[in-house]
C-alpha positions as CSV (number, residue, x, y, z in Angstrom):
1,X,-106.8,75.7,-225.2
2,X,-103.4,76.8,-225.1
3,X,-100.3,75.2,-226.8
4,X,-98.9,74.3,-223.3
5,X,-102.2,72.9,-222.0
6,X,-102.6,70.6,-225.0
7,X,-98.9,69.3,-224.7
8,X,-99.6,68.6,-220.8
9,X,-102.9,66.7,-222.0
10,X,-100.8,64.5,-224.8
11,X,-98.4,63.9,-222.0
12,X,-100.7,62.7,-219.5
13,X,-101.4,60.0,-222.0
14,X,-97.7,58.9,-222.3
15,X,-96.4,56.0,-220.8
16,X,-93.0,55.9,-218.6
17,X,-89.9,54.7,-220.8
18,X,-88.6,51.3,-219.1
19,X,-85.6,52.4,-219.0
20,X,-86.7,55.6,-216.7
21,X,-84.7,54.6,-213.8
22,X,-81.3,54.1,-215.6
23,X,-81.8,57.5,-217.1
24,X,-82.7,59.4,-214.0
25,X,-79.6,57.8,-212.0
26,X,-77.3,58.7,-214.5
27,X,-78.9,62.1,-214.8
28,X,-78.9,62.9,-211.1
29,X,-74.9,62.1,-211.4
30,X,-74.5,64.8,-213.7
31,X,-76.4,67.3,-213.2
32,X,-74.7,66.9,-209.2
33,X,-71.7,67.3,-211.2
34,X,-73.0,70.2,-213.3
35,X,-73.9,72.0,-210.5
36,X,-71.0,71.7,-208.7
37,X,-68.7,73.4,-211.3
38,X,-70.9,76.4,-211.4
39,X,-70.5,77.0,-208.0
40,X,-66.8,76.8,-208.1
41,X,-66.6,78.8,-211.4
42,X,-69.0,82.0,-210.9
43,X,-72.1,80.0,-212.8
44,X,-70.3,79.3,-215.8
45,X,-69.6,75.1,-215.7
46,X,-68.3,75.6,-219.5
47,X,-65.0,77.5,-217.7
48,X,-63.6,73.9,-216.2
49,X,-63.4,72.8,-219.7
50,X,-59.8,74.6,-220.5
51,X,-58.1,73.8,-216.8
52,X,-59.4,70.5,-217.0
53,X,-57.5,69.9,-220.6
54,X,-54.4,71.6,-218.9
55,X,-54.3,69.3,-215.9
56,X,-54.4,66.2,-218.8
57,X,-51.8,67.1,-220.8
58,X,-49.3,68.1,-217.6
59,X,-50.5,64.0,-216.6
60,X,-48.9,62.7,-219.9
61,X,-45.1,63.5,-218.5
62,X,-46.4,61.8,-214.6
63,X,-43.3,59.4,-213.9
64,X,-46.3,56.6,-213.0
65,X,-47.4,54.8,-216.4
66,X,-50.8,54.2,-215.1
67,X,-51.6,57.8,-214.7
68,X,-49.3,58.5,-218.3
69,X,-51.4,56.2,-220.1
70,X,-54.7,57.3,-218.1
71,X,-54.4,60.6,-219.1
72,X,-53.5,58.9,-222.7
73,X,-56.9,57.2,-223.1
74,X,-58.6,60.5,-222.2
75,X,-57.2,63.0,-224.7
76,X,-57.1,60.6,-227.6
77,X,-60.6,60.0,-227.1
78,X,-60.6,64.0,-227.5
79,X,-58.8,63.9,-230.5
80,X,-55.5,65.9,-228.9
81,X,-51.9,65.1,-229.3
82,X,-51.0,61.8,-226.4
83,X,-47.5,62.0,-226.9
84,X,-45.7,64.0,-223.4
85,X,-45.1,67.5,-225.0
86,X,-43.0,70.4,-223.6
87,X,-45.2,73.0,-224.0
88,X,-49.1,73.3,-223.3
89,X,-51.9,72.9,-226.1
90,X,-52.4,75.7,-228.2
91,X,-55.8,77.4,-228.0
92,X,-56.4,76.5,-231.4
93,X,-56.2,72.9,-230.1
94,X,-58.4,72.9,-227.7
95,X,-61.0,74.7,-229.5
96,X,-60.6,72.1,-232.3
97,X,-61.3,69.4,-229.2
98,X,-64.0,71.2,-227.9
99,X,-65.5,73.1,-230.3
100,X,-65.3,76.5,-228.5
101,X,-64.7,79.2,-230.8
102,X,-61.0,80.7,-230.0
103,X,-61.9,83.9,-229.0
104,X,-64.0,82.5,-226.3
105,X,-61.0,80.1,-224.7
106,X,-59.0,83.2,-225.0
107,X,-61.7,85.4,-223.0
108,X,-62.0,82.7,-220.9
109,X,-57.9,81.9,-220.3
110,X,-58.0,85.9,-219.2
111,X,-60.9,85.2,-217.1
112,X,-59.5,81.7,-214.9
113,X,-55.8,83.6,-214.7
114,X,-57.1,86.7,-212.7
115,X,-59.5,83.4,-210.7
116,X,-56.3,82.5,-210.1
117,X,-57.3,78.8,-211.8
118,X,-54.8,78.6,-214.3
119,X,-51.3,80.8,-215.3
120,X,-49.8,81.9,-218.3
121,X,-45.6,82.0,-218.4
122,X,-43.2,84.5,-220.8
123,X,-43.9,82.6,-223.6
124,X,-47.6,82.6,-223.4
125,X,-47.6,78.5,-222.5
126,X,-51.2,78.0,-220.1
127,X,-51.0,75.9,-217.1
128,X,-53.0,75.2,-214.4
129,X,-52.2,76.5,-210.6
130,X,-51.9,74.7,-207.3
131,X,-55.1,75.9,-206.9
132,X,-56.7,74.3,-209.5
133,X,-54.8,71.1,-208.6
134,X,-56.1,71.0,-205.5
135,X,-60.0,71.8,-206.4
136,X,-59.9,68.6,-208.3
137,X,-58.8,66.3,-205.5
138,X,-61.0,67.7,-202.5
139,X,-64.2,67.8,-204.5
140,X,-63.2,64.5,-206.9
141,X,-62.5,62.4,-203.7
142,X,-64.5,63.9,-201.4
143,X,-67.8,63.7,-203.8
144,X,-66.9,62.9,-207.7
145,X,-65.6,59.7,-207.2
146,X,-68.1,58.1,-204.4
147,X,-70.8,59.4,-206.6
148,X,-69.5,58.1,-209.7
149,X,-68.8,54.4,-208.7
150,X,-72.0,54.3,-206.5
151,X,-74.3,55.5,-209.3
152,X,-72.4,53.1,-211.7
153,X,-72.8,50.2,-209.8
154,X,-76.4,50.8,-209.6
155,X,-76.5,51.1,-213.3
156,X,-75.2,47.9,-213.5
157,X,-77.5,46.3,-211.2
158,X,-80.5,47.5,-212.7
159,X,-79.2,46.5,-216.0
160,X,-78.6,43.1,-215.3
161,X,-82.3,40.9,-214.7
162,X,-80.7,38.9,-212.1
163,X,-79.7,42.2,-210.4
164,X,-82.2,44.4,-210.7
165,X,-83.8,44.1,-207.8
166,X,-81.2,43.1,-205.4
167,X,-79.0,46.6,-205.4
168,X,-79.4,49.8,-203.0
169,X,-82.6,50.0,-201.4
170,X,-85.8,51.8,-203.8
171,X,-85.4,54.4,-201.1
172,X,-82.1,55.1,-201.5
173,X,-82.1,55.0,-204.9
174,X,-84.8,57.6,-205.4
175,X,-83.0,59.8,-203.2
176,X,-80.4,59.8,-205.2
177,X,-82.2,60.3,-208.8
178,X,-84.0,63.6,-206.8
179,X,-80.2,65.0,-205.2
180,X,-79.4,67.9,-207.4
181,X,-76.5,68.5,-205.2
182,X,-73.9,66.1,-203.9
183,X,-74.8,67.3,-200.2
184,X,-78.5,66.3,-201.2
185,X,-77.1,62.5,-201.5
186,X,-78.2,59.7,-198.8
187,X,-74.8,58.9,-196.5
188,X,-74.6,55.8,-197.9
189,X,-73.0,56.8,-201.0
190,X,-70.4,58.9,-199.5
191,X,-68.0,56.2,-198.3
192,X,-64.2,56.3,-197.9
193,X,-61.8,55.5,-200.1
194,X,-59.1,53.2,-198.1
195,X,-56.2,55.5,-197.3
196,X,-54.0,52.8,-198.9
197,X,-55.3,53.7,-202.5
198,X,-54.3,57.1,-202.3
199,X,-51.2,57.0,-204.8
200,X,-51.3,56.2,-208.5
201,X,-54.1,54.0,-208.7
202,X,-56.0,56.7,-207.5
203,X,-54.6,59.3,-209.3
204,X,-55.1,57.6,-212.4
205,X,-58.9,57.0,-211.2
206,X,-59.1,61.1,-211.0
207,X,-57.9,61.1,-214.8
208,X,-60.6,59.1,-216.1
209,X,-63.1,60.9,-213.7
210,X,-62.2,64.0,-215.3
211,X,-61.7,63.0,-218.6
212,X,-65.4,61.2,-218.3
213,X,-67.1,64.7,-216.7
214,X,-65.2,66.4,-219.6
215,X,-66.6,64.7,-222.4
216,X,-70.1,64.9,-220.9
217,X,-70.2,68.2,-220.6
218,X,-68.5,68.6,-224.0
219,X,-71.2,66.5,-226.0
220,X,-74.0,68.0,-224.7
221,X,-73.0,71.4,-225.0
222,X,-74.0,71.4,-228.6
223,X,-77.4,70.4,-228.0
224,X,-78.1,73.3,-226.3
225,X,-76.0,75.7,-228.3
226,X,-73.2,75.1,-225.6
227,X,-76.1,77.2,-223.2
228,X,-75.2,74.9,-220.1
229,X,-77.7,76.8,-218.2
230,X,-80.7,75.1,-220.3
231,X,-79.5,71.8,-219.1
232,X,-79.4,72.9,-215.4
233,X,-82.8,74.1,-215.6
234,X,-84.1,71.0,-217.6
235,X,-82.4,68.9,-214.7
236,X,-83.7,70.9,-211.8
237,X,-87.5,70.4,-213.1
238,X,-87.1,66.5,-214.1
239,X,-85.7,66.3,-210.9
240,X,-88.5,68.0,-209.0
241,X,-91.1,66.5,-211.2
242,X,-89.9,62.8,-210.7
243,X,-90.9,62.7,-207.1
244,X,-94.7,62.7,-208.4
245,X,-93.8,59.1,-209.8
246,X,-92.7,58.2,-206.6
247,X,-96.1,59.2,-204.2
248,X,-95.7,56.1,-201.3
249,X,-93.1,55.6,-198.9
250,X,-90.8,52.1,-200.5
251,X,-89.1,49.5,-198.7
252,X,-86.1,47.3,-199.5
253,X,-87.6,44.5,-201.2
254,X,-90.0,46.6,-203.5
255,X,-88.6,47.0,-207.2
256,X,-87.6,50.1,-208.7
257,X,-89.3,49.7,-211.8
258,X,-92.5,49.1,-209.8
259,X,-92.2,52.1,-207.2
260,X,-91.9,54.6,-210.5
261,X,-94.6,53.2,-211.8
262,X,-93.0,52.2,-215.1
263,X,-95.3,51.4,-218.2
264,X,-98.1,53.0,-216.6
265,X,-100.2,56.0,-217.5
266,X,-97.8,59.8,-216.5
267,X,-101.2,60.9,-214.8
268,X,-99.9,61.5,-211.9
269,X,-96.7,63.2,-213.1
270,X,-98.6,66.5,-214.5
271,X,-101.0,66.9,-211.7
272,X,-99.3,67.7,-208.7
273,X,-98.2,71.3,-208.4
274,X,-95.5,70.6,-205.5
275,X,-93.9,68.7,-207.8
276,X,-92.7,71.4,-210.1
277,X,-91.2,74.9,-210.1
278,X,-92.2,78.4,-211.3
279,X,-89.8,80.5,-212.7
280,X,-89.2,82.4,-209.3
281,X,-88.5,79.6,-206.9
282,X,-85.6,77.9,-209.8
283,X,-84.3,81.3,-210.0
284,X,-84.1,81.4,-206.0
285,X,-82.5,77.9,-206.3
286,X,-79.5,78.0,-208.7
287,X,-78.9,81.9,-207.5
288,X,-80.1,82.9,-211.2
289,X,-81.5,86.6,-212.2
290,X,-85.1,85.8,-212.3
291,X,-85.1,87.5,-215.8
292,X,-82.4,85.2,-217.1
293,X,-84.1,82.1,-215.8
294,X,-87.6,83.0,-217.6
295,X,-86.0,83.5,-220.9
296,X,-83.8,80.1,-220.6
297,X,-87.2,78.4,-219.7
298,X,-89.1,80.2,-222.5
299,X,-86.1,78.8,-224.7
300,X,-86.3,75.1,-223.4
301,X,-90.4,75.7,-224.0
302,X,-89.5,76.5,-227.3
303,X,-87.4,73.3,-228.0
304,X,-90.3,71.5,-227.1
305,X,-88.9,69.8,-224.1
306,X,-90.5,71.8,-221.4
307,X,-94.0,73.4,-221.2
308,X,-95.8,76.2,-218.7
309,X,-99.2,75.4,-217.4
310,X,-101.7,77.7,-216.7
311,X,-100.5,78.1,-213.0
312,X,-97.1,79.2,-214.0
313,X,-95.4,76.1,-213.5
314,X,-93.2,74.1,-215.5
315,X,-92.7,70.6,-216.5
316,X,-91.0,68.8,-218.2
317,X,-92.5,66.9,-221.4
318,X,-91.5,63.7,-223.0
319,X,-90.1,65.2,-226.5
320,X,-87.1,65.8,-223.9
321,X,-86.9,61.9,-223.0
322,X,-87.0,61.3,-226.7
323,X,-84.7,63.8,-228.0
324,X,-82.0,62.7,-225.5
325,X,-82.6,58.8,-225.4
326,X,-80.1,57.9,-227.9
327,X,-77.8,60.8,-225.9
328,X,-78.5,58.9,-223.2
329,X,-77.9,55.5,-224.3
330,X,-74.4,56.5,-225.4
331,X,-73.4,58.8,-222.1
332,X,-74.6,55.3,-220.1
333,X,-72.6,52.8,-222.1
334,X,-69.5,55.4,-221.8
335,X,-70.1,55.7,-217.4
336,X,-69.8,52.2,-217.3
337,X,-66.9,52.0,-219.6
338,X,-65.1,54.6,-217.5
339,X,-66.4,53.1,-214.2
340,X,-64.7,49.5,-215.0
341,X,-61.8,51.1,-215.9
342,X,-61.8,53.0,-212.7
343,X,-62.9,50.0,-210.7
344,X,-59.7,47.8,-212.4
345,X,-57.3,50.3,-211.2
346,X,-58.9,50.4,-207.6
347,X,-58.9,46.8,-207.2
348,X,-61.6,46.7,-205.5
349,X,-65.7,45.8,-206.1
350,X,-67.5,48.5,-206.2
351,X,-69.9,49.7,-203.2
352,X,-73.0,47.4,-202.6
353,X,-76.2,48.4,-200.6
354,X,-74.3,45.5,-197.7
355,X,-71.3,47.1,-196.3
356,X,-71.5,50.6,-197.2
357,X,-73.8,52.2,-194.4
């Protein structure tokens, strides 16, 4: 019996964390996120981190206080100077903040000026472009932000026992926890924001979007030896293989919990072979070299949190669910921190399953 066979067989015998669909909507939320980056920035989602820093500090001088004191919240919870300052961080800064070597931001900073995503003036001081400016606000309030307060709400919802079962429909919800793409998302949770919030509250909203997406993508990084690519691919398959928890069609009044079949036996998880990928067909669907996406996934085999079955697929096993539930835990508590925040300066409730067809 192979090593992958008999980690298949101990996971068969696993039971479903309760908490499975918290996870998975938070999860779907950024790895939509993830994803979206890498297609604005040539695969490489680690390249928003410097712009993104940038675009913070420039919001420390904005004449609103909301958005001044936004973009205050966000970089001392990075650890970098919240004072308005006349020049740009230094790259030694922001590597201090992020933990990316300085050579790195410095190959990067060549690599985003001739993108055209950020400039660098006569005295060397790095700032972000028009361009860059206006990348955040057509994809933040076009996608970020909808998806953000949606999958929030539902957080809450399912957090709460008297709401638990009373949020978005189980169908809509499991649409959401398999969309690995914002344009995979049911229409429900891409409602407008009312033209009349499109000044500071809403530009401070974009501050703590970005400064929440930021950190994410930050603390994670290390787990994966800032390889951002491993988490795609660990996404993409939990993603695919979820939809085996799910086999019957749900209505409104069923319960989540129920519908994913949580506490009971992951039988049906490992045994279904359209619910997971070989290395070809993820390859084909993140635009990957085939070779690249083999040695990732022999990687993420090798951490233990995904394992190759004897027909070439992969799945996912639940030393991944353990290794990240304390990760987890923490990136939840933070969404809903940033979300009420968001939700305060909006001032308004946040999108129910009544209202927002």
């Amino acid at each position: 019996m192979s090593a992958a066979t008999g980690a298949l067989d101990q996971a068969r015998s696993g039971a479903v964390p309760s908490d499975l669909p918290l996870t998975l909507l938070a999860a779907g939320y950024h790895l939509r996120q993830i994803n979206a980056v890498r297609a604005r920035f040539d695969g490489r989602a680690e390249r928003v981190a410097l712009p993104v820093l940038l675009w913070l500090a420039a919001r420390l001088a904005d004449p609103d206080p909301e958005v001044a004191h936004a973009a205050a919240v966000v970089l001392q919870s990075l650890a970098l100077e919240t004072r308005p300052i006349s020049r740009s961080y230094s790259l030694r800064e922001i590597g201090d903040a992020t933990g990316f070597p300085r050579e790195t931001l410095r190959r990067t900073a060549r690599q985003l000026t001739g993108f055209g995503w950020i400039l660098q003036d006569t005295a060397g001081q790095l700032s972000v472009t028009p361009r860059f400016t206006d990348y955040l606000w057509a994809d933040g309030e076009s996608e970020r932000l909808q998806d953000f307060r949606w999958t929030a709400a539902r957080l809450r919802e399912l957090s709460d026992p008297a709401t638990a079962s009373s949020g978005a429909s189980v169908t809509e919800a499991l649409a959401a926890m398999s969309a690995c793409r914002s344009e995979e998302l049911p229409r429900s949770v891409h409602w407008a924001i009312p033209a009349t919030l499109a000044g500071a509250p809403l530009a401070a909203a974009m501050v703590y979007l970005c400064g929440y997406n930021l950190r994410h993508l930050l603390h994670i990084a290390p787990h994966v030896d800032g390889d951002l690519l491993q988490v795609v691919l660990l996404g993409e398959l939990a993603h695919r293989n979820i939809a085996a928890l799910a086999p019957g069609a749900a209505t409104r009044s069923a319960e989540l919990a129920a519908v994913l079949q949580v506490d009971q036996p992951r039988a049906a998880l490992l045994t279904n072979p359209q619910r997971a990928f070989n290395a070809y067909s993820l390859a084909s669907c993140l635009g990957v070299p085939y070779e690249t996406t083999r040695r990732k996934l022999t990687q993420l085999c090798t951490r233990g949190w995904v394992a190759r079955d004897a027909r070439g697929l992969y799945w996912v096993l639940p030393h991944a669910a353990d290794y990240f539930q304390q990760f987890n835990l923490d990136r939840r508590a933070n969404m809903l921190a940033t979300a009420a925040m968001i939700e305060a300066l909006l001032q308004s409730p946040a999108p129910s399953q009544t209202g927002q067809a």
